[in-house]
C-alpha positions as CSV (number, residue, x, y, z in Angstrom):
1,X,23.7,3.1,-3.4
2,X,20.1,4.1,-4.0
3,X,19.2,7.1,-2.2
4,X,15.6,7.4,-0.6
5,X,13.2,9.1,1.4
6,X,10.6,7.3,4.4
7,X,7.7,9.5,5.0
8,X,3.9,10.1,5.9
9,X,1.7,10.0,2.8
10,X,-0.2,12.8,2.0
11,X,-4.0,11.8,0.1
12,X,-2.8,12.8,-3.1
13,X,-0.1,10.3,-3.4
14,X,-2.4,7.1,-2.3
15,X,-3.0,6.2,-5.9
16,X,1.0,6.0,-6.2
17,X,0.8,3.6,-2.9
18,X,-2.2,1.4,-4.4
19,X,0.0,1.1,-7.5
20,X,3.0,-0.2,-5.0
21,X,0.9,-2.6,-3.0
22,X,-1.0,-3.9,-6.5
23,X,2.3,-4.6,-7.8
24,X,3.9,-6.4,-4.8
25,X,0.8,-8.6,-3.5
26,X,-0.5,-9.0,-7.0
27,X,3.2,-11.5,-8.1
28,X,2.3,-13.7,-5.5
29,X,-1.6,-13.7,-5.7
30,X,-0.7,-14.7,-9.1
31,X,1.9,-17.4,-8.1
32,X,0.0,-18.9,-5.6
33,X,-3.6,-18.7,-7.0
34,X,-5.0,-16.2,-4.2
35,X,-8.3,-14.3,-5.6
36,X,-10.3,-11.8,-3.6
37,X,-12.5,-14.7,-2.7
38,X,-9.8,-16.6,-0.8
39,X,-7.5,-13.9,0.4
40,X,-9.6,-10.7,0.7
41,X,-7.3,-9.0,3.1
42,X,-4.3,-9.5,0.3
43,X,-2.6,-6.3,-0.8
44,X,-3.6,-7.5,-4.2
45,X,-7.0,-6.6,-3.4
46,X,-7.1,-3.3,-1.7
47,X,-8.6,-0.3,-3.5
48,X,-7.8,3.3,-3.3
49,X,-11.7,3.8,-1.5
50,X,-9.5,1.7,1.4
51,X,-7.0,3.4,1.3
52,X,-8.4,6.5,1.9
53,X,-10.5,5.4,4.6
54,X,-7.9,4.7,6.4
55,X,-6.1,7.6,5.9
56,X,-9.8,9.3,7.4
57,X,-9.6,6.6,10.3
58,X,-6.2,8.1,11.2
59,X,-4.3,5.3,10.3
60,X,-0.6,6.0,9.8
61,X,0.6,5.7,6.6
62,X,4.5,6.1,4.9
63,X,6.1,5.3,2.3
64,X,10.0,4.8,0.9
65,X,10.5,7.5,-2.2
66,X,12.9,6.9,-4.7
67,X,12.9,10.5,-6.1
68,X,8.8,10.8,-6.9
69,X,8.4,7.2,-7.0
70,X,7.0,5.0,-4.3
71,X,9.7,2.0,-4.0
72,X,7.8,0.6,-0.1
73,X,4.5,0.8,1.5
74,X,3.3,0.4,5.4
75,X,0.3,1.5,7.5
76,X,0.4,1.1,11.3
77,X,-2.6,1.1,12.8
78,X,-3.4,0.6,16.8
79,X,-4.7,-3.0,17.6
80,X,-8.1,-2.9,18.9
């Protein structure tokens, strides 16, 4: 059984998270054809610059750790 840890994110580990999200959303951007164009909001597409204004906007953020790796990603942010 694989062992792991859900916590917050702290900044320094967003690049770790943008590599996560890249690696997820990007498969099926590139099965399905999506481009930044069609399918801006797509994981595929985000950049650390938005994930760190996020972070600054207070949206939560955590993360599944297999040891130091990041093996899941979610934010939660309050619907406007």
């Amino acid at each position: 059984m694989v062992r792991y840890e859900i916590r917050s994110v702290k900044t320094e580990e967003l690049g770790a998270c943008l590599g996560t999200l890249h690696a997820a959303f990007g498969e099926s951007a590139r099965k399905y054809g999506y481009t930044k164009e069609s399918y801006p909001s797509s994981g595929a597409y985000v950049t650390i610059d938005d994930l760190k204004s996020a972070k600054e906007r207070g949206v939560h953020m955590y993360a599944a750790f297999v040891g130091n790796t990041v093996a899941g990603y979610v934010q939660l942010e309050k619907k406007k």
